[in-house]
C-alpha positions as CSV (number, residue, x, y, z in Angstrom):
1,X,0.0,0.0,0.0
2,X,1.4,3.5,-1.2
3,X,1.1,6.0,0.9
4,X,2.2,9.6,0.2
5,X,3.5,12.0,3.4
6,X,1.4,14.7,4.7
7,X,3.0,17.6,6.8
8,X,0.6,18.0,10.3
9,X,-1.9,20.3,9.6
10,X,-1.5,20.6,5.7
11,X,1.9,22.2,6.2
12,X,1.0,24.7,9.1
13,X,3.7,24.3,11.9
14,X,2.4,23.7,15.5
15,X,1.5,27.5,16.6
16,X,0.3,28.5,13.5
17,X,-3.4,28.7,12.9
18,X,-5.7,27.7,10.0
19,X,-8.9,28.1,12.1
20,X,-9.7,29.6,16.2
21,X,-6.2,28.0,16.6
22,X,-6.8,24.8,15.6
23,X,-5.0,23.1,12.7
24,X,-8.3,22.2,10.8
25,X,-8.3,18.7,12.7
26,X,-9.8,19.4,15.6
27,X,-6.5,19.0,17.5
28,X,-4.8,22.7,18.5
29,X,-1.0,22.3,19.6
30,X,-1.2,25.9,21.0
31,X,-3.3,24.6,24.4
32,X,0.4,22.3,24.7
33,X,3.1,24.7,24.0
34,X,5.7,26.0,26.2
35,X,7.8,28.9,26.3
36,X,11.5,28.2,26.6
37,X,14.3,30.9,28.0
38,X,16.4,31.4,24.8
39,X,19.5,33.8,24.3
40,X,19.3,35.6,21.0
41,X,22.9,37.7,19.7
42,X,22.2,40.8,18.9
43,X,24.4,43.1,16.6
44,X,24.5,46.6,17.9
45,X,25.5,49.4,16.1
46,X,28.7,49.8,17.4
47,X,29.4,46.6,16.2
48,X,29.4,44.8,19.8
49,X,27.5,42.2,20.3
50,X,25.1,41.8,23.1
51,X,22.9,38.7,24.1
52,X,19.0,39.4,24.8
53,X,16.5,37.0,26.8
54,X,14.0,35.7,24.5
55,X,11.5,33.1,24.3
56,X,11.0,30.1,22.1
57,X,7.7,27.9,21.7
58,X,8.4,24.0,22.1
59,X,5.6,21.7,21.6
60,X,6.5,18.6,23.8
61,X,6.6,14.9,22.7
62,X,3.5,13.8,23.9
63,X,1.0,16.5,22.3
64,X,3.0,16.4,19.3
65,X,2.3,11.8,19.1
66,X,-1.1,12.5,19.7
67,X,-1.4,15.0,17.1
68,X,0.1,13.0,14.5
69,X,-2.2,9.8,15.5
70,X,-5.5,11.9,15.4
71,X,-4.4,13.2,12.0
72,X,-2.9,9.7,10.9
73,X,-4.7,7.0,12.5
74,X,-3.6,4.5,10.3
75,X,-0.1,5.2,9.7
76,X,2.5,4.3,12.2
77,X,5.7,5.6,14.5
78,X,9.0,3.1,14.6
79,X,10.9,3.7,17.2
80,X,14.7,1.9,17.4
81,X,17.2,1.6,20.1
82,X,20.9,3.0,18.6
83,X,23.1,2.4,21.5
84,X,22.2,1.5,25.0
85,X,24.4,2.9,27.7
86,X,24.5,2.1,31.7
87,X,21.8,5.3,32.1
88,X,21.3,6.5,28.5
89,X,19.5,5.3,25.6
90,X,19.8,7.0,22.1
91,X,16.3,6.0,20.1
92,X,16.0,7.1,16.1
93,X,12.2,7.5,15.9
94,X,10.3,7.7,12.0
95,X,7.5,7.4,10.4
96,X,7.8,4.7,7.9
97,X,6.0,5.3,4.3
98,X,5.1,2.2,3.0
């Protein structure tokens, strides 16, 4: 079975609205977003270079699963171990397209 890939949301990235927020699938990321501290350069005029405070938005693992399996109920999420340490594991994660 073919099956082509589909951005979330019909290419709108989590935080971007099609309709009241939502992506147009009844599933809005917004409600799960969080705002991370963030240190931007900024290039003054004197040529110095100062570093402001900022803010980023970060939609976390679990909202962003759920989203893709309300939007994709049929497709799937592979997860594989790369290389198991005593207290770490490093996982690839995809989305096979059969």
């Amino acid at each position: 079975m073919n099956r082509k890939a589909k951005s979330a949301g019909g290419g709108n990235k989590p935080g971007t609205s099609r309709k009241n927020g939502s992506n147009g699938y009844g599933c809005d990321p917004n409600k799960y977003m969080l705002k991370l501290p963030k240190d931007k350069k900024v290039q003054l005029a004197n040529g110095r270079v100062r570093r402001q405070k900022t803010e980023t938005g970060y939609l976390p693992v679990a909202p962003r699963v759920a989203w893709f399996r309300k939007e994709h109920p049929d497709w799937g999420i592979v997860t594989k171990a790369v290389h198991l340490a005593n207290n770490a594991v490093i996982t690839m994660v995809g989305c096979p397209l059969c």
